[in-house]
C-alpha positions in Angstrom: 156.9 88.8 145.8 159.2 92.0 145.9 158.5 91.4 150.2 159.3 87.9 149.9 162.8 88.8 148.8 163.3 91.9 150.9 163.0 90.1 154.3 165.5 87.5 153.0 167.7 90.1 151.5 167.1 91.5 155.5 167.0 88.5 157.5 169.9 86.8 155.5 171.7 89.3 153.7 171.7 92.3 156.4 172.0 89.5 159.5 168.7 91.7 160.8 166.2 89.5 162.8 164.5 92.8 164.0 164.5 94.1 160.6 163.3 90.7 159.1 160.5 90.9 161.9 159.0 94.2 160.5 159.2 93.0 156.8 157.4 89.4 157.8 155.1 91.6 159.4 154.2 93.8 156.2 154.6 90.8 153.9 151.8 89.1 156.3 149.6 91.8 156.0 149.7 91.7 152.4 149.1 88.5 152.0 145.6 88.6 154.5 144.7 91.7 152.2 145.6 89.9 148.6 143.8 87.0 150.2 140.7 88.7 150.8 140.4 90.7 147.8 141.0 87.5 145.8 138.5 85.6 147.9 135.6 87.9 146.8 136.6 87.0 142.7 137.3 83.5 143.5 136.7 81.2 146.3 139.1 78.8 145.1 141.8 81.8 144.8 141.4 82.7 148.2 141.6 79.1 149.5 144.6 78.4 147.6 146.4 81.5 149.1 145.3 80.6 152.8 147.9 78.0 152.9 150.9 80.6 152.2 149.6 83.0 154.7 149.8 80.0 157.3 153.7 79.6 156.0 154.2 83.1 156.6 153.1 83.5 159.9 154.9 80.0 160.7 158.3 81.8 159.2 157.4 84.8 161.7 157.6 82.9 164.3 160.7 81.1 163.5 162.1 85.0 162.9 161.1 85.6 166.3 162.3 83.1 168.0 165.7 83.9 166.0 165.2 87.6 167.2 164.6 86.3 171.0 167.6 84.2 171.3 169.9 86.5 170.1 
């Protein structure tokens, strides 16, 4: 959670695509790594956290294009 509002404190707050890019990226990877470790507790928990991973990426890629047009 404390990622989630560091890249918009960045992205938003700071007007920083580039340094919204590298947070996404870090909040991305740990997401995949929270999803896995809660995948071998719970199949269910890991399912249920696949879904925000997808939005993440999907928001890195909105950050990028953001980044490439300006």
């Amino acid at each position: 959670m404390g990622l989630n509002v560091l890249w918009t404190a960045v992205f938003f707050g700071l007007e920083s695509p580039l340094g919204g890019v590298v947070v996404i990226v870090a909040l991305i990877v740990a997401v995949a790594v929270d999803l896995k470790a809660s995948a071998r507790v719970s199949v269910s928990a890991g399912v249920l956290l696949f879904p925000y991973l997808v939005w993440c990426c999907f928001a890195a890629a909105l950050n990028l294009g953001v980044l490439a047009l300006n």
